[in-house]
C-alpha positions in Angstrom: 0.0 0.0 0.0 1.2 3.5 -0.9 1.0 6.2 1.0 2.1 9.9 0.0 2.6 11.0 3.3 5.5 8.5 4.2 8.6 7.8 3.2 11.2 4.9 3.8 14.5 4.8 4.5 17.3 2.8 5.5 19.2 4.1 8.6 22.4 2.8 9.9 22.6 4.8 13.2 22.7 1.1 15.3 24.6 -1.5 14.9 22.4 -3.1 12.5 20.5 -1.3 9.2 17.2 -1.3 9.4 14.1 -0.1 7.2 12.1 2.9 9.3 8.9 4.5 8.0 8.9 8.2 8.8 5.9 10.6 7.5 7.2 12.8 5.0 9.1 15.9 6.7 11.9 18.7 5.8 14.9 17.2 7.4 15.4 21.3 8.4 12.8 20.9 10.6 13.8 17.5 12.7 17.0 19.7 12.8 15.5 22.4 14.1 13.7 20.6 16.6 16.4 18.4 17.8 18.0 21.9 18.5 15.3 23.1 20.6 15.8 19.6 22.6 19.3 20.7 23.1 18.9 23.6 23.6 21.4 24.6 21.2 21.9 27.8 19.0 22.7 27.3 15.5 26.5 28.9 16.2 27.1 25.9 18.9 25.5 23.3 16.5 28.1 24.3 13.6 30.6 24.3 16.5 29.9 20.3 17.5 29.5 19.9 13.0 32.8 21.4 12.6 31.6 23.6 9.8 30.7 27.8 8.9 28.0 28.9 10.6 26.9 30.1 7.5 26.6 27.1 6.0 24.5 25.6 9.1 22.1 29.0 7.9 21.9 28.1 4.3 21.2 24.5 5.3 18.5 25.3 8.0 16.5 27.6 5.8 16.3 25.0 2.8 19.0 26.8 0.5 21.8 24.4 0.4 21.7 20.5 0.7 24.5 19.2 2.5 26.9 17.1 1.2 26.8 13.6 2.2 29.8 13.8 5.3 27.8 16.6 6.4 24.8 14.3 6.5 26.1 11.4 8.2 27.6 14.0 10.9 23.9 15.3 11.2 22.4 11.6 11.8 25.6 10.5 14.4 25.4 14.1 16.4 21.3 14.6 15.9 19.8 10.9 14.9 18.4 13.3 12.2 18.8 10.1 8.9 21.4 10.8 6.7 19.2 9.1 3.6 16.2 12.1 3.7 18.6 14.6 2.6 19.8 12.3 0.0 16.8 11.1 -1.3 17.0 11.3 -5.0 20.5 12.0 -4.9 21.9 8.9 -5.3 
């Protein structure tokens, strides 16, 4: 059964890999939020990413995907899955 408003994806954050079904969502925002768990600013996130705060900007507000290291830092620092901001990029 198909269902727009879900998406799969394999994740790796375990030990194993294992299929999760996630309902569709800008990977910006589960960044966003797991920020607000934190309680982290965006200039401490690109702190603990190693990278420009202005590229943690761009990336936050949807203007620039990140490349795929970037991506697997997100999912190992955030559990945010590297695979939706690859999706159809591969």
């Amino acid at each position: 059964m198909r269902n727009a408003n879900r998406q799969a994806f394999l994740t790796t954050s375990s030990r194993e890999a294992m299929l999760v079904w996630m309902p569709r969502v800008k990977p910006e925002k589960l960044v966003r939020q797991a920020m607000a768990e934190r309680q982290w600013t965006q200039g401490k996130l690109a702190r603990e990413l190693d990278i420009d705060p202005g590229v943690l900007s761009r990336l936050l507000n949807g203007g620039r995907p990140p490349s795929l290291l970037l991506a697997v830092k997100l999912e190992r620092l955030l559990k945010v899955p590297a695979a939706l901001w690859v999706e159809g990029r591969l």
